[in-house]
Biotite code that builds the C-alpha atoms (Angstrom):
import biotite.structure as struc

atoms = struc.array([
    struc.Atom([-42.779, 9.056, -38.836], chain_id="A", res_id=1, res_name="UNK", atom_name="CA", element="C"),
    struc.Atom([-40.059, 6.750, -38.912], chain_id="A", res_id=2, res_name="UNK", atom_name="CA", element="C"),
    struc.Atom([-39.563, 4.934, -35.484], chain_id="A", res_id=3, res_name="UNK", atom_name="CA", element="C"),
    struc.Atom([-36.455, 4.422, -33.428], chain_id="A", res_id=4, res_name="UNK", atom_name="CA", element="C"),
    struc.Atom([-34.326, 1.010, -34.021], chain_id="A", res_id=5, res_name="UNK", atom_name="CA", element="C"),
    struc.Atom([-34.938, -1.297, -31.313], chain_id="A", res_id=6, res_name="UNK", atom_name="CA", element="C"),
    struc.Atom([-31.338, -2.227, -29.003], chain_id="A", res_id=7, res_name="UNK", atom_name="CA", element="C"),
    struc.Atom([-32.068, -5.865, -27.216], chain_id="A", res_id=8, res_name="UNK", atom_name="CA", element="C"),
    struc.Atom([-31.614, -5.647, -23.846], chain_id="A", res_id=9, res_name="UNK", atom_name="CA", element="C"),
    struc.Atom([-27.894, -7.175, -23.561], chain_id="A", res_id=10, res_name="UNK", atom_name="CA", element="C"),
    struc.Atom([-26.664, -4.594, -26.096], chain_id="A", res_id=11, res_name="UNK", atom_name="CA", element="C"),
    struc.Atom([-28.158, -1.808, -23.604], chain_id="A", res_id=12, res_name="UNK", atom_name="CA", element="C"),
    struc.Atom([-26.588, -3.254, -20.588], chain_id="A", res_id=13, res_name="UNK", atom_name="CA", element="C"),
    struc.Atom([-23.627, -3.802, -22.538], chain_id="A", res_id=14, res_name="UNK", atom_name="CA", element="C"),
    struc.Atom([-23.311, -0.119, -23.548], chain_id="A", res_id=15, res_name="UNK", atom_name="CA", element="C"),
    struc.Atom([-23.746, 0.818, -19.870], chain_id="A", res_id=16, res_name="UNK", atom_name="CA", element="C"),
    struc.Atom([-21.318, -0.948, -18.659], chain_id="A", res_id=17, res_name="UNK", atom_name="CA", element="C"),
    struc.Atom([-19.010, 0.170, -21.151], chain_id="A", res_id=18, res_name="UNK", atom_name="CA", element="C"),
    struc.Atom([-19.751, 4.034, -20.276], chain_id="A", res_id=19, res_name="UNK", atom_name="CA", element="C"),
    struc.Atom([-19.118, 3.520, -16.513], chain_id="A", res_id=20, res_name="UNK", atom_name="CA", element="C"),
    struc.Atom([-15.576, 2.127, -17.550], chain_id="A", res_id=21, res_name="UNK", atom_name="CA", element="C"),
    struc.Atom([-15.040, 4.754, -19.354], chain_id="A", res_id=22, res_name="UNK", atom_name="CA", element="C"),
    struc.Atom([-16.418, 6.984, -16.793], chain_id="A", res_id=23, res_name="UNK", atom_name="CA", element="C"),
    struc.Atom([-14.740, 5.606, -13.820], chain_id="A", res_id=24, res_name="UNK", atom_name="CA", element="C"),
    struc.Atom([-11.028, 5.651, -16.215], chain_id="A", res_id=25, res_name="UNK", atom_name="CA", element="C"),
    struc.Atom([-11.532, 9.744, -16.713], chain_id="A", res_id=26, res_name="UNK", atom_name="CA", element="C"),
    struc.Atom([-12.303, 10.098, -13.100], chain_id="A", res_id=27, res_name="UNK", atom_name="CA", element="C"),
    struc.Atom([-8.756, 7.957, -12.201], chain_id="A", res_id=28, res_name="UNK", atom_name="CA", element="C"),
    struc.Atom([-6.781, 9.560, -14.554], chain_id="A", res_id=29, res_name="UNK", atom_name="CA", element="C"),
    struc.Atom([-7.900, 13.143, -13.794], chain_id="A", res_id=30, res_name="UNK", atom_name="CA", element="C"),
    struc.Atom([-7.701, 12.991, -10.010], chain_id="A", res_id=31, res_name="UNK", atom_name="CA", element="C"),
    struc.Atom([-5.476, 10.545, -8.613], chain_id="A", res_id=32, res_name="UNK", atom_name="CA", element="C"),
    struc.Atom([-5.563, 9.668, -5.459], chain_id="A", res_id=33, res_name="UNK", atom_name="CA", element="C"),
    struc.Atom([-2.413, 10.720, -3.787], chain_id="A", res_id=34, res_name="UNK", atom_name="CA", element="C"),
    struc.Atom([-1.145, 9.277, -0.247], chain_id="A", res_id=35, res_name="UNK", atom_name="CA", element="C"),
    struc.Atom([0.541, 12.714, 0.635], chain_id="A", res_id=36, res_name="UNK", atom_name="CA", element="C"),
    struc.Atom([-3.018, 13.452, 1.649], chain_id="A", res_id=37, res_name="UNK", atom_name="CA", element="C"),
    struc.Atom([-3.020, 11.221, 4.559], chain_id="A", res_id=38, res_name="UNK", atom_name="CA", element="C"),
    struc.Atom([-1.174, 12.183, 7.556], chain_id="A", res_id=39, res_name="UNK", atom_name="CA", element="C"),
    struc.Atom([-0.823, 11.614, 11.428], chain_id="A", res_id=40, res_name="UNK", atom_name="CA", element="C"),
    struc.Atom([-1.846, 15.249, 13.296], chain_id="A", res_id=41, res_name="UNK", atom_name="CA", element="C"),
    struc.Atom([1.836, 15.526, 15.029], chain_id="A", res_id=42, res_name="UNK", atom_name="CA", element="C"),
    struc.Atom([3.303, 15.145, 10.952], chain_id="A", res_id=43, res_name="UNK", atom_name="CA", element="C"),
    struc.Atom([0.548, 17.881, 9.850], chain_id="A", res_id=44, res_name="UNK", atom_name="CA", element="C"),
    struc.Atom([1.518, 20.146, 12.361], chain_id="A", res_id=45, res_name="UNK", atom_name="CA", element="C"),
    struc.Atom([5.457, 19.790, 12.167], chain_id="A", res_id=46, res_name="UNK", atom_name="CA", element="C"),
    struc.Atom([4.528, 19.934, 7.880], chain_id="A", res_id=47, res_name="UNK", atom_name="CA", element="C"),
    struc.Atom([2.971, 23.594, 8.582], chain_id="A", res_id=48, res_name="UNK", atom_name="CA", element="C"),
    struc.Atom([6.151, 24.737, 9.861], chain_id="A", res_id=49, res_name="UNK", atom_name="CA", element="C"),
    struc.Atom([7.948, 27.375, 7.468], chain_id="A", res_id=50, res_name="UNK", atom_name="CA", element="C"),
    struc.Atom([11.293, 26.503, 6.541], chain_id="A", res_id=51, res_name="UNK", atom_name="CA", element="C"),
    struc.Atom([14.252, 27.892, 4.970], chain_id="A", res_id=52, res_name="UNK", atom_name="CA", element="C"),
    struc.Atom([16.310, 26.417, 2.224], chain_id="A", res_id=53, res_name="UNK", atom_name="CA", element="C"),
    struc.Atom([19.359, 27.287, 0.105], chain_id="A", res_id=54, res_name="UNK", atom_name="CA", element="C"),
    struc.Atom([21.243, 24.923, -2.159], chain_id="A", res_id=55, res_name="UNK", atom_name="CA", element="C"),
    struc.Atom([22.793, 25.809, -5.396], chain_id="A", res_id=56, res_name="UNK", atom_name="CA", element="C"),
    struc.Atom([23.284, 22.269, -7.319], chain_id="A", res_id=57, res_name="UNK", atom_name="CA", element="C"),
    struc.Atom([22.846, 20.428, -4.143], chain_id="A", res_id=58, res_name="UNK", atom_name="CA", element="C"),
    struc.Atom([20.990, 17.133, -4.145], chain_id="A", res_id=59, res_name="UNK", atom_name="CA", element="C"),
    struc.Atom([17.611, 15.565, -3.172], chain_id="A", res_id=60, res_name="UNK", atom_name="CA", element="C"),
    struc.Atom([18.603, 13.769, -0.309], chain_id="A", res_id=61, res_name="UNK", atom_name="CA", element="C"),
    struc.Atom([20.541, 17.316, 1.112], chain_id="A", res_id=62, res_name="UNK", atom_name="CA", element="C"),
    struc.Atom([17.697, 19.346, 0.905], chain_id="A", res_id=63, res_name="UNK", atom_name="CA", element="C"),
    struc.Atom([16.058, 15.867, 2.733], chain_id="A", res_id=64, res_name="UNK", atom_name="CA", element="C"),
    struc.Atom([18.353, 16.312, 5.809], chain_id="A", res_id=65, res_name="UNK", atom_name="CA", element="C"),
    struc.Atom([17.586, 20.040, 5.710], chain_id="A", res_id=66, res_name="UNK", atom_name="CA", element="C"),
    struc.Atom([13.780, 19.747, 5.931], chain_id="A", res_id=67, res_name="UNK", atom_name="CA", element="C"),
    struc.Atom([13.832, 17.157, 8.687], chain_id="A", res_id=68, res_name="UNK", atom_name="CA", element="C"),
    struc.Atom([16.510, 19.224, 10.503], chain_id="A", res_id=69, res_name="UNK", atom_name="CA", element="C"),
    struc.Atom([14.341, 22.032, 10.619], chain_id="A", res_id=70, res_name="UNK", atom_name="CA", element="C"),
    struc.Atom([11.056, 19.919, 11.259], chain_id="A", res_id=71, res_name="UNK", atom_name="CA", element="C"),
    struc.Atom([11.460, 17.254, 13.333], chain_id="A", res_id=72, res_name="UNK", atom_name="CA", element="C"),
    struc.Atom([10.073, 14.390, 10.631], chain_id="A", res_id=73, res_name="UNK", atom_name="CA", element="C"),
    struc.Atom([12.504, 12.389, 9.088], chain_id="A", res_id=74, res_name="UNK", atom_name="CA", element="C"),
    struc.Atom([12.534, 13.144, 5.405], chain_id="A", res_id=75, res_name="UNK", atom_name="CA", element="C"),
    struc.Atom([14.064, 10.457, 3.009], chain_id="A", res_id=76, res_name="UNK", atom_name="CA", element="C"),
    struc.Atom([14.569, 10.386, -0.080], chain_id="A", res_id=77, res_name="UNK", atom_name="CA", element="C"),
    struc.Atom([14.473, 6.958, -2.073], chain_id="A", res_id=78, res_name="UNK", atom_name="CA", element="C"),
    struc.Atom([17.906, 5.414, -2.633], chain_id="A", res_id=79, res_name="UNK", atom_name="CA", element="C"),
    struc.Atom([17.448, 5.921, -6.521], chain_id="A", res_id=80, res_name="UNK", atom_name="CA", element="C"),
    struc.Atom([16.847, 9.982, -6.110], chain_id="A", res_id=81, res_name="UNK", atom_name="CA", element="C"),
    struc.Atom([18.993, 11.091, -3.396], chain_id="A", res_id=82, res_name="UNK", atom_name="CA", element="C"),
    struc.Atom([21.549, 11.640, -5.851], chain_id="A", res_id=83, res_name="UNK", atom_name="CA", element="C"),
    struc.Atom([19.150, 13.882, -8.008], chain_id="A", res_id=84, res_name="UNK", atom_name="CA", element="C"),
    struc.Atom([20.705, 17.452, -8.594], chain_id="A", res_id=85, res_name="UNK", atom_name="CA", element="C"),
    struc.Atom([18.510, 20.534, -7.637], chain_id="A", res_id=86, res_name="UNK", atom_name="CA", element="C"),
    struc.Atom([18.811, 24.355, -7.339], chain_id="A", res_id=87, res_name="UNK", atom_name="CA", element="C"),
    struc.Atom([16.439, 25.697, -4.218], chain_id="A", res_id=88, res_name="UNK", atom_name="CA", element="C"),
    struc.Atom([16.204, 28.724, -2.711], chain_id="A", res_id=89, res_name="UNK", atom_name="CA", element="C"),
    struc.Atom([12.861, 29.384, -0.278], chain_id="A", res_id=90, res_name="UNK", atom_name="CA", element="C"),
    struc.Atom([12.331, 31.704, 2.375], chain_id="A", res_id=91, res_name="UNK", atom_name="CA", element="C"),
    struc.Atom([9.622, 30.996, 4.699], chain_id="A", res_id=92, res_name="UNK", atom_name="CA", element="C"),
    struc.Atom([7.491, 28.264, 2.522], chain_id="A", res_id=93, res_name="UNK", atom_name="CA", element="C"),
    struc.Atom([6.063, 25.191, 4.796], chain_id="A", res_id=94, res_name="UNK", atom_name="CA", element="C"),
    struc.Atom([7.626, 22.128, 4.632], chain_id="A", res_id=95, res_name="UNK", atom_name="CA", element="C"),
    struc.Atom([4.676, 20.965, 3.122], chain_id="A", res_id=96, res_name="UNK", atom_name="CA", element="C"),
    struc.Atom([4.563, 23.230, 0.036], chain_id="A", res_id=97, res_name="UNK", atom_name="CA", element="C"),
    struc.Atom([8.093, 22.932, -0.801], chain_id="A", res_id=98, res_name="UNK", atom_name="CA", element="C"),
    struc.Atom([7.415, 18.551, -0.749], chain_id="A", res_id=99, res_name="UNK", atom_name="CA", element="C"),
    struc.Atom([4.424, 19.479, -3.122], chain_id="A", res_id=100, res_name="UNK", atom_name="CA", element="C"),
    struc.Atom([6.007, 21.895, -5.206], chain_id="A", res_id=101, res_name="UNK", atom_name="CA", element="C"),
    struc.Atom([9.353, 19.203, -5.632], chain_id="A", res_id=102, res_name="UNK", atom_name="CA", element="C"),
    struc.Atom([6.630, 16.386, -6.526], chain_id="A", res_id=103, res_name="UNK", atom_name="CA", element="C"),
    struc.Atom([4.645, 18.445, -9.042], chain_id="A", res_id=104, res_name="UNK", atom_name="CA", element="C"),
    struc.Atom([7.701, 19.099, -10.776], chain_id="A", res_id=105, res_name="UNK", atom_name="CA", element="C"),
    struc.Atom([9.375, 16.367, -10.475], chain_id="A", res_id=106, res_name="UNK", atom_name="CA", element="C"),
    struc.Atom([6.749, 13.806, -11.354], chain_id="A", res_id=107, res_name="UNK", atom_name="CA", element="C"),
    struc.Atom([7.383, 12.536, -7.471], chain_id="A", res_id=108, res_name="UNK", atom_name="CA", element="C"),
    struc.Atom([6.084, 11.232, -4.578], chain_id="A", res_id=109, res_name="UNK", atom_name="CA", element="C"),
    struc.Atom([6.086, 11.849, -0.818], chain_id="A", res_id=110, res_name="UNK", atom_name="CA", element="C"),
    struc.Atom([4.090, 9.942, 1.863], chain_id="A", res_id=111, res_name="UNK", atom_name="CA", element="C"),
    struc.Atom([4.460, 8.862, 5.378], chain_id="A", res_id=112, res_name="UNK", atom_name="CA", element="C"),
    struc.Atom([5.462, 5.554, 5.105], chain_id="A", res_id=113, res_name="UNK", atom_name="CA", element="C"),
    struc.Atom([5.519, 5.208, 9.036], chain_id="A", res_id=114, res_name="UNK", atom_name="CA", element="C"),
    struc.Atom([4.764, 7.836, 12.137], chain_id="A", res_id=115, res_name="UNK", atom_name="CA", element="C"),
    struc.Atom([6.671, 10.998, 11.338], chain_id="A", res_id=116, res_name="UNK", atom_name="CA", element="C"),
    struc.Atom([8.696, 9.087, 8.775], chain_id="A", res_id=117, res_name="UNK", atom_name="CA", element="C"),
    struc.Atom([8.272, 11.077, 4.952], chain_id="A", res_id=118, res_name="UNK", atom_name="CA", element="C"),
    struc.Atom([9.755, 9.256, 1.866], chain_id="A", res_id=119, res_name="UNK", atom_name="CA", element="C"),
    struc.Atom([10.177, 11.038, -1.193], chain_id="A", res_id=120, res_name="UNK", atom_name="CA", element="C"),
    struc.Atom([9.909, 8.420, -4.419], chain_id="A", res_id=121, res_name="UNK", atom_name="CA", element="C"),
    struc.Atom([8.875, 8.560, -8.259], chain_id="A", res_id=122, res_name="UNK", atom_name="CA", element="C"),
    struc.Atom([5.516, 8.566, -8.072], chain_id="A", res_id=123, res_name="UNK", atom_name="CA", element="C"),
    struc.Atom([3.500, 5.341, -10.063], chain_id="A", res_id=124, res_name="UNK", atom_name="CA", element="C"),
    struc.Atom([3.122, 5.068, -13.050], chain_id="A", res_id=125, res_name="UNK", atom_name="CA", element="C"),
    struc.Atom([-0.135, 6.019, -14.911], chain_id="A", res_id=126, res_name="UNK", atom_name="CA", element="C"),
    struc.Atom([-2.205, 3.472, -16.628], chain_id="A", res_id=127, res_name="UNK", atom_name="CA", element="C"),
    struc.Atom([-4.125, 3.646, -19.828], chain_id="A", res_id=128, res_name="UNK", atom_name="CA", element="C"),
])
């Protein structure tokens, strides 16, 4: 029987240390935390409500006005989008899922960046 090589103690801990980098990198990269998960109640609720939107080639900081029309939450969109060219038509989505849907496919943001205040930005980044 041929026995097993013998690591030295700092080549273990080593190794260790080297998997829960790894580890902790796959966790990061495969679930971000996201601050659109974070809100005051009153900004939940008034994000629950179901709104309506219609805008053929209309921009990102339009369909902003609309949603906090029809909310109550001022929605913003950062300086550098609000130009940003969409097509929209929903009937009856919450506020909420239309802000998630536009980040998803987008590669956006959105977060209250102060009570009732939503900002829509380019979300950061992702690091190696």
């Amino acid at each position: 029987m041929q026995s097993k090589p013998q690591r030295s103690r700092g080549t273990e801990r080593l190794g260790n240390r080297v998997l829960a980098v790894v580890i902790l990198l796959a966790i990061c990269s495969v679930s971000p935390l996201r601050a659109q998960d974070a809100f005051s109640p009153d900004t939940t609720e008034k994000l629950h409500q179901r709104v309506q939107l219609t805008g053929e080639s209309t921009t990102l900081a339009q369909i902003a006005a609309q949603l906090s029309k029809q909310t109550g939450l001022k929605i913003e969109a950062a300086a550098y989008l609000g130009k940003h060219r969409l097509n929209l038509q929903c009937d009856g989505d919450s506020a909420e899922t239309i802000l998630k849907t536009l980040a998803n496919l987008n590669d956006w943001q959105w977060r209250e960046v102060d009570k009732g205040v939503i900002l829509i930005s380019r979300a950061p980044g992702r690091r190696p």
